[in-house]
RODO-2510 file (C-alpha; in nm, 4 decimals, decimal comma):
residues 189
     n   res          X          Y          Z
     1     x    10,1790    12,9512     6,5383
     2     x    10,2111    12,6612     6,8334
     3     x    10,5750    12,6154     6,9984
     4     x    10,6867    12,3661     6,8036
     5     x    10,5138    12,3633     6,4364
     6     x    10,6745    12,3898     6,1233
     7     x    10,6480    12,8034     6,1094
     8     x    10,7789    12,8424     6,4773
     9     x    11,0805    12,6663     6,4690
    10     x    11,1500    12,8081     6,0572
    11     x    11,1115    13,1057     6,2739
    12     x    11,3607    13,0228     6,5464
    13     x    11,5906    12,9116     6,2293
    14     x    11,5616    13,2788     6,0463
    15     x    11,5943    13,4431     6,3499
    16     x    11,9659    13,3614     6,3988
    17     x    12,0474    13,3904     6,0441
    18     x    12,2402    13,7271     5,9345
    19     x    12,0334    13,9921     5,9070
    20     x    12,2487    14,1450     5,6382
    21     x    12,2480    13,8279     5,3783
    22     x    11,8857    13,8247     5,3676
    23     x    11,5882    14,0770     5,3407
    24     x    11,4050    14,1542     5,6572
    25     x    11,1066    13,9241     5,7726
    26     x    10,8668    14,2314     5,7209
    27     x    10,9062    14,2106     5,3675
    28     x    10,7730    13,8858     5,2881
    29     x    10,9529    13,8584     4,9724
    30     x    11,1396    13,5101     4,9981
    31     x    10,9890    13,2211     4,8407
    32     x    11,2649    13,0172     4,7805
    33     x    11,4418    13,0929     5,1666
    34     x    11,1079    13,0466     5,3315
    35     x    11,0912    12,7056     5,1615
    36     x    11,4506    12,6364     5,2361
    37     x    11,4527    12,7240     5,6146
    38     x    11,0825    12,4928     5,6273
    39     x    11,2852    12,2085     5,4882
    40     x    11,5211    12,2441     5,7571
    41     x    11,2801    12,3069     5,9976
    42     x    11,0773    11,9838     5,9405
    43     x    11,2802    11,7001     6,1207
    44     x    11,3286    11,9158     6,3781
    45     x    10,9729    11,9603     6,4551
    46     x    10,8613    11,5732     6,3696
    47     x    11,1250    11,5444     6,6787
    48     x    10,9558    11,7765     6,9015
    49     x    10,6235    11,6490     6,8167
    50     x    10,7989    11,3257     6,8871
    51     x    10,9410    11,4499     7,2268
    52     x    10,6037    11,5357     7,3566
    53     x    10,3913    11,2505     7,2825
    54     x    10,7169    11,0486     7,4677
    55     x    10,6698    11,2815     7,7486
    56     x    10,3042    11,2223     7,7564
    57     x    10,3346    10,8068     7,7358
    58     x    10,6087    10,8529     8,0628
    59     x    10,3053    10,9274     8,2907
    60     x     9,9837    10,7229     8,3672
    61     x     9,7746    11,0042     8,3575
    62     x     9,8589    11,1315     8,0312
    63     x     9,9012    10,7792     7,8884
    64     x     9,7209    10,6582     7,5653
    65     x     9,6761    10,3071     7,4355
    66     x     9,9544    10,0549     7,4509
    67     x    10,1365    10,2538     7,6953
    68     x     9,8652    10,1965     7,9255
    69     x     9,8353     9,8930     7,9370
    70     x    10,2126     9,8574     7,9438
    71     x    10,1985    10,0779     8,2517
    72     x     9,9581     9,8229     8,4139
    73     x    10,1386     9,5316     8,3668
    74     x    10,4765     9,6686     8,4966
    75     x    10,2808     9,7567     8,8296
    76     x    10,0625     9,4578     8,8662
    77     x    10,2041     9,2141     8,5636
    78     x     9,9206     9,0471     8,4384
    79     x     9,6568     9,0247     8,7380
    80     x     9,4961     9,3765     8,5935
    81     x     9,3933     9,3512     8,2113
    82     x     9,2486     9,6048     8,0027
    83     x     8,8644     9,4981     8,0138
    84     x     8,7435     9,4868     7,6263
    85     x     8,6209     9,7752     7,5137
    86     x     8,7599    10,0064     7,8554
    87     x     8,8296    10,3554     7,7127
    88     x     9,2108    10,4932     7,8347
    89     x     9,0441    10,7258     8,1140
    90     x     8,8535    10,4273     8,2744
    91     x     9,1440    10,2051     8,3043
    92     x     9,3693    10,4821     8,3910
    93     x     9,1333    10,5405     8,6794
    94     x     9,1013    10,1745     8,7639
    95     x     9,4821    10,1312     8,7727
    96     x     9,5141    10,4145     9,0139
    97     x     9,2302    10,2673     9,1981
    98     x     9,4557     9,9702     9,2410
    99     x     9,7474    10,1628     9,3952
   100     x     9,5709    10,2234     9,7137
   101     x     9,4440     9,8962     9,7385
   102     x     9,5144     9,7450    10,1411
   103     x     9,7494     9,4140    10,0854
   104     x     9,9694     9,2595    10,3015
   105     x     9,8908     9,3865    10,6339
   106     x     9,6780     9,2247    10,9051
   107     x     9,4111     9,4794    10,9320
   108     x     9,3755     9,4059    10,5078
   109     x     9,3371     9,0138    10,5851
   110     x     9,0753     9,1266    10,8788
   111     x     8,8761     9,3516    10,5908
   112     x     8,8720     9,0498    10,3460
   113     x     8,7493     8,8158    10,6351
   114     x     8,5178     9,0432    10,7396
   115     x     8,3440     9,1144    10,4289
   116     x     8,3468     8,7367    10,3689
   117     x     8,2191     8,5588    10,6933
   118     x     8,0891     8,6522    11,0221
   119     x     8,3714     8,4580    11,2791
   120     x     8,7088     8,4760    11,1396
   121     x     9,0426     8,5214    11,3264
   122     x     9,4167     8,5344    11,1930
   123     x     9,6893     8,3951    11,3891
   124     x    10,0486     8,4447    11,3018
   125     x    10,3008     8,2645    11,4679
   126     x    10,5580     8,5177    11,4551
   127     x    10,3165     8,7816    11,6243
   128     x    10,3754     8,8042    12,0208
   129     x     9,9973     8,8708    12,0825
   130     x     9,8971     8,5609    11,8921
   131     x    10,1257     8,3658    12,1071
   132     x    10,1184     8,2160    12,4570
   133     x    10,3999     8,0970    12,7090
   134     x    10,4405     7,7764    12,8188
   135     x    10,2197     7,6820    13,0786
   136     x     9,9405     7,9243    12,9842
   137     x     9,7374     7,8454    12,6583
   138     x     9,4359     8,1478    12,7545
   139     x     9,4559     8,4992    12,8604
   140     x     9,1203     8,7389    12,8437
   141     x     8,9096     8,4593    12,7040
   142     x     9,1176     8,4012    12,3811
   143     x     9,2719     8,0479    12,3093
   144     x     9,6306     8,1134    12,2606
   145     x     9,8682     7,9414    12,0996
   146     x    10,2743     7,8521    12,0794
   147     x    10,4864     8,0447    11,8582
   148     x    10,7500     8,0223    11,6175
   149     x    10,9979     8,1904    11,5082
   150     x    11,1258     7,9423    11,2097
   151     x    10,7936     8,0669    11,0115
   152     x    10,7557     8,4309    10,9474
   153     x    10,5827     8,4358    10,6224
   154     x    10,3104     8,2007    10,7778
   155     x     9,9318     8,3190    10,8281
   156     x     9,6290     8,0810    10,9612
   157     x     9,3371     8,2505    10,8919
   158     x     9,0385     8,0326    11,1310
   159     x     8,6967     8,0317    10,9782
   160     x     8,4159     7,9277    11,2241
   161     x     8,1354     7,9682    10,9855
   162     x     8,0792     7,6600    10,8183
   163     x     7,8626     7,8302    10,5666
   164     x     8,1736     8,0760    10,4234
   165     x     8,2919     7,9952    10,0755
   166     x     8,5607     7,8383    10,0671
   167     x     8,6827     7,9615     9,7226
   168     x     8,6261     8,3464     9,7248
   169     x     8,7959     8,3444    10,0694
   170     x     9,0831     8,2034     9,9358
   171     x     9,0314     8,4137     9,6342
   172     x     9,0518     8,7338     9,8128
   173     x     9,3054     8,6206    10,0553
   174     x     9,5300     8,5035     9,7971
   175     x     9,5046     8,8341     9,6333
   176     x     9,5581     9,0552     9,9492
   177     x     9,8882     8,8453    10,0555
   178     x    10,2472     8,9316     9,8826
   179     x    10,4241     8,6573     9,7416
   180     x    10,6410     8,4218     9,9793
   181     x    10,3269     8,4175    10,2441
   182     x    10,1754     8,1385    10,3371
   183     x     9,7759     8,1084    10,4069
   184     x     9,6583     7,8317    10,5210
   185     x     9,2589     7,8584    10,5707
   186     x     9,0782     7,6144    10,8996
   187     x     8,7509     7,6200    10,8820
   188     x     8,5586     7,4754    11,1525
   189     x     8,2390     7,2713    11,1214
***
């Protein structure tokens, strides 16, 4: 007998019953009460069986089917489909994956360039160390340039490999930004 099945919560249900109207459990002589207090006892244990798989669909890890996938597009809409034929555990596991993923940060831009191209800078013209003063456009070697403060969701990402392509770069960029940033991608020839 499980917690929850039809003979556990029957069970539950003769156990606060009067133990004067009826004969004691020990005697297993009632047909027609047993079948009685399993009548009762069967919505009530469809509803716990329904209870649990709810609490199991409320968590990714415990998810199954739909729920999974409805899971993955209220974290990451629909930029991370179920691949055809991915079991539940390897998209679970693929979705968590994607939770620790580096976006939106400078030193995630720097890992995208880097794994792209071998000279790539960002400059940001909100970013004080990006930025020179007037009258001074170098400092340690490093062409410096004027700031602004009328752009902060701006990023110039400077490519001096001519040989980088073009397309996964923006690819990967465009899926490391958040939305409302701007990348604008110079490459130099």
């Amino acid at each position: 007998m499980a917690t929850g099945d039809l003979k556990d919560i029957a069970a539950r249900i003769r156990a606060v019953l009067p133990a004067s109207w009826f004969p004691s459990v020990a005697e297993k002589n009632t047909p027609v009460l047993d079948g009685v207090l399993a009548g009762l006892a069967w919505p009530w244990t469809a509803m716990y069986g329904l209870l649990t798989y709810i609490r199991n669909q409320s968590r990714l890890q415990t998810g199954t089917g739909n729920f999974v996938d409805m899971a993955a597009t209220d974290y990451f809409g629909g930029s991370l489909p179920r691949v055809s034929g991915e079991s539940d555990a390897d998209y679970i596991a693929r979705i968590q994956k994607e939770f620790v993923v580096k976006r939106n940060t400078r030193a995630a831009f720097e890992e995208q360039i880097d794994s792209l191209t071998t000279q790539g800078r960002i400059f940001e013209p909100w970013r004080a160390p990006d930025c020179a003063c007037y009258g001074r456009d170098a400092f340690n070697a490093d062409t410096r340039r004027y700031g602004s403060r009328s752009s902060p969701g701006c990023v110039f990402v400077e490519v001096d490999d001519a040989s980088a392509d073009k397309s996964a770069l923006a690819t990967a960029l465009l899926k490391t930004k958040s939305e409302g940033i701007d990348v604008f991608i110079a490459i130099k020839s």
